[in-house]
MIDRENDREN-285769 format. One line per field, with one value per residue (C-alpha): x negated, y, z; residue in three letters. Coordinates in pm, whole numbers, padded with zeros to 5 digits. Last residue first. Layout:
N
X <- X ...;
Y <- Y ...;
Z <- Z ...;
code <- Ala ...;
END
This chain:
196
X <- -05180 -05424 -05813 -06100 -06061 -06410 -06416 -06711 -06742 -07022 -07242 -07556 -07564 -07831 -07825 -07491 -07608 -07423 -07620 -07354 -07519 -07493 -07558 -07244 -07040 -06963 -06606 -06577 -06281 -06252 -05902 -05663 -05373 -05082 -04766 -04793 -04980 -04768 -04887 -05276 -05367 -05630 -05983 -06161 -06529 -06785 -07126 -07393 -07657 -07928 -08168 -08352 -08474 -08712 -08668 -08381 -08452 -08269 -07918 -07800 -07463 -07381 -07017 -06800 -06477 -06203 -05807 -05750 -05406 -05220 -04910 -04738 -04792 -04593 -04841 -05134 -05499 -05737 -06136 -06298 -06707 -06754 -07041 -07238 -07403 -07647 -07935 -07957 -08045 -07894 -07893 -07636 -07630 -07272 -07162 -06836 -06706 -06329 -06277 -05961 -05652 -05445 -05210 -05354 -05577 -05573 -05524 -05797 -05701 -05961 -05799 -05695 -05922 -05862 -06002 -06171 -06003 -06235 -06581 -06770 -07150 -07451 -07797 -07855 -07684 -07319 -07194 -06800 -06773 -06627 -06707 -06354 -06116 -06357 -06010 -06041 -06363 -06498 -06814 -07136 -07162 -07393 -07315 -07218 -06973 -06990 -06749 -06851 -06609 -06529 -06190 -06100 -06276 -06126 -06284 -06478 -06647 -06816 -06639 -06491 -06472 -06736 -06716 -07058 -07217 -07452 -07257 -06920 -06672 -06343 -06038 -05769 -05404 -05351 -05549 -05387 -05312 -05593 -05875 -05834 -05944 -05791 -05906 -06238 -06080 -06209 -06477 -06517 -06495 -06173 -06217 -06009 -05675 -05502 -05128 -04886;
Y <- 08442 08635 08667 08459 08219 07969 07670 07417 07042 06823 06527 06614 06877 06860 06762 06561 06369 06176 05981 05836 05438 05254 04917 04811 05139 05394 05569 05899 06094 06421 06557 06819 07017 07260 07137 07283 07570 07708 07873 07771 07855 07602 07686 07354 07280 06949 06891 06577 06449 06113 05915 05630 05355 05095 04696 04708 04808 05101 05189 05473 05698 05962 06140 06446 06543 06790 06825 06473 06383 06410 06350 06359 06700 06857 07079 06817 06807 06592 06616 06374 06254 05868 05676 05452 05103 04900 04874 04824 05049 05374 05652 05880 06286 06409 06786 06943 07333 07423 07811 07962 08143 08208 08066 08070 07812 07556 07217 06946 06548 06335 06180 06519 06832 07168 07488 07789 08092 08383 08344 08057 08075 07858 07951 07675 07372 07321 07202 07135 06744 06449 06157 05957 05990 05989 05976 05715 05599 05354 05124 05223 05466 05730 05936 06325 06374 06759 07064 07411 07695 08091 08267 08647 08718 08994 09275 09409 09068 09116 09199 09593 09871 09774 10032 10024 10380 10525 10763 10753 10509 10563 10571 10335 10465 10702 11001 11181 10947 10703 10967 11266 11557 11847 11746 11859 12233 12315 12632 12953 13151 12942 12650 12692 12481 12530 12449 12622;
Z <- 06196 06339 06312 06261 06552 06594 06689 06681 06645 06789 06724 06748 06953 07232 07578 07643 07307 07106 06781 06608 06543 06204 06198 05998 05890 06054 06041 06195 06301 06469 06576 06524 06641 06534 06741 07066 07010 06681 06415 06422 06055 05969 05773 05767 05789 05716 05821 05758 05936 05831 06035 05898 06098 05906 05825 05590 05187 05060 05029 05276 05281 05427 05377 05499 05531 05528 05547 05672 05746 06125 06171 06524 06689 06392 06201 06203 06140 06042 06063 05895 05936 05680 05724 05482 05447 05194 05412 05780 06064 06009 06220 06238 06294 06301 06258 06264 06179 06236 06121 06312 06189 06465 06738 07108 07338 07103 07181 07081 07036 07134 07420 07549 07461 07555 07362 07492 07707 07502 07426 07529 07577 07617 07742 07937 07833 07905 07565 07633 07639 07457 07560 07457 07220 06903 06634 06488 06593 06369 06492 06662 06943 07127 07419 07491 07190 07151 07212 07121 07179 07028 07053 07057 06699 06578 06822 06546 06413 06796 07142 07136 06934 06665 06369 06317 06266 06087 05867 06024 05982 05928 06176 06090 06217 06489 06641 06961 07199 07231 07027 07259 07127 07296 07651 07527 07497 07141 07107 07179 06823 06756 06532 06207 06039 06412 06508 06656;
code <- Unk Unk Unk Unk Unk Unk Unk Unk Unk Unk Unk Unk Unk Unk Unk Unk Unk Unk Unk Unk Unk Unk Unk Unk Unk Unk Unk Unk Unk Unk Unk Unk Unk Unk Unk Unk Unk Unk Unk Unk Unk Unk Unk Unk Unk Unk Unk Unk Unk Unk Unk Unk Unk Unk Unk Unk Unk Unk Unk Unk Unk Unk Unk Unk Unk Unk Unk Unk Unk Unk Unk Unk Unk Unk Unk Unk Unk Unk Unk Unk Unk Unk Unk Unk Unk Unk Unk Unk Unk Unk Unk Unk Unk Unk Unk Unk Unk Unk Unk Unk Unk Unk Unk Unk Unk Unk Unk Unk Unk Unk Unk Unk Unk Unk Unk Unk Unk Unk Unk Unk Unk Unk Unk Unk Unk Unk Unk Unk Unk Unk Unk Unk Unk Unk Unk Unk Unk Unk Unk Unk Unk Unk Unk Unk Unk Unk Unk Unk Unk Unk Unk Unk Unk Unk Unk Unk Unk Unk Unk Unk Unk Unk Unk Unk Unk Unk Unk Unk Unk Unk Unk Unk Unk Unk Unk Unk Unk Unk Unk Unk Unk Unk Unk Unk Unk Unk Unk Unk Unk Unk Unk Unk Unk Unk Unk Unk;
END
């Protein structure tokens, strides 16, 4: 029979019992955060950092080699983490996931530009660009400049074995990517959001 009052002694504590006994979306209390478990509420099961570890000149389409997890101290990787094959990166589940890249270049002549891309494909064979980003120098040679740039991409990861991507970057003459295997300079980050 069930109960609209509290009896004069009180509820048996095994009475409450939020796993089997309350269903649905529980509200939030005054004060409180609604965090269950992890961070973003539990949604966010994946989080890695990959960078390109030395520095190049040239186009790289996509960066297949030097790639690296970051490793420095104080890094950390939540959840099973990407893998990365000749500069193509496999992800570790399907989902909706946030794709942020970074390139710092220096530029040593006048008149030049570079080109960041990440592409994607939904097949394993085509990939097209879905974002990118651009630097571009014109002033008189003689002096170094240094320049960085960021892109991002939302993709929805449906399948593992066919939803991919890759990092491009096209520099032009006497531009130099500046990798680092200390700092990120060059470097992409993953993030998943939430489900597919």
């Amino acid at each position: 029979m069930s109960k609209t009052t509290i009896p004069t002694g009180g509820i048996a504590d095994d009475a409450v019992n939020l796993t089997s006994k309350v269903t649905g979306t529980l509200p939030v209390a005054n004060g409180g955060t609604a965090l269950s478990s992890g961070f973003n509420n539990g949604a966010t099961t994946e989080v890695d950092q990959w960078r390109v570890s030395a520095e190049f000149n040239g186009t790289a389409i996509p960066i297949a080699s030097n790639w690296e997890r970051s490793d420095t101290t104080g890094y950390g990787k939540h959840g099973t983490g990407l893998t990365e094959s000749s500069g193509i990166f496999t992800f570790p589940s399907t989902g909706i996931y946030i794709i942020y890249a970074q390139m710092s270049v220096q530029f040593n002549e006048e008149d030049t530009d570079s080109i960041m891309s990440i592409a994607t494909t939904t097949n394993n064979s085509s990939y097209n660009s879905r974002a990118q980003s651009l630097t571009c120098f014109d002033d008189a040679a003689g002096a170094e400049y240094y320049q960085s740039a960021t892109t991002q991409y939302l993709f929805d990861v449906t399948n593992t074995s066919t939803h991919k991507c890759k990092m491009s970057f096209y520099l032009g003459n006497g531009i130099t990517l500046q990798g680092d295997s200390n700092v990120l300079s060059a470097a992409v980050t993953f993030e998943k959001i939430g489900d597919t």
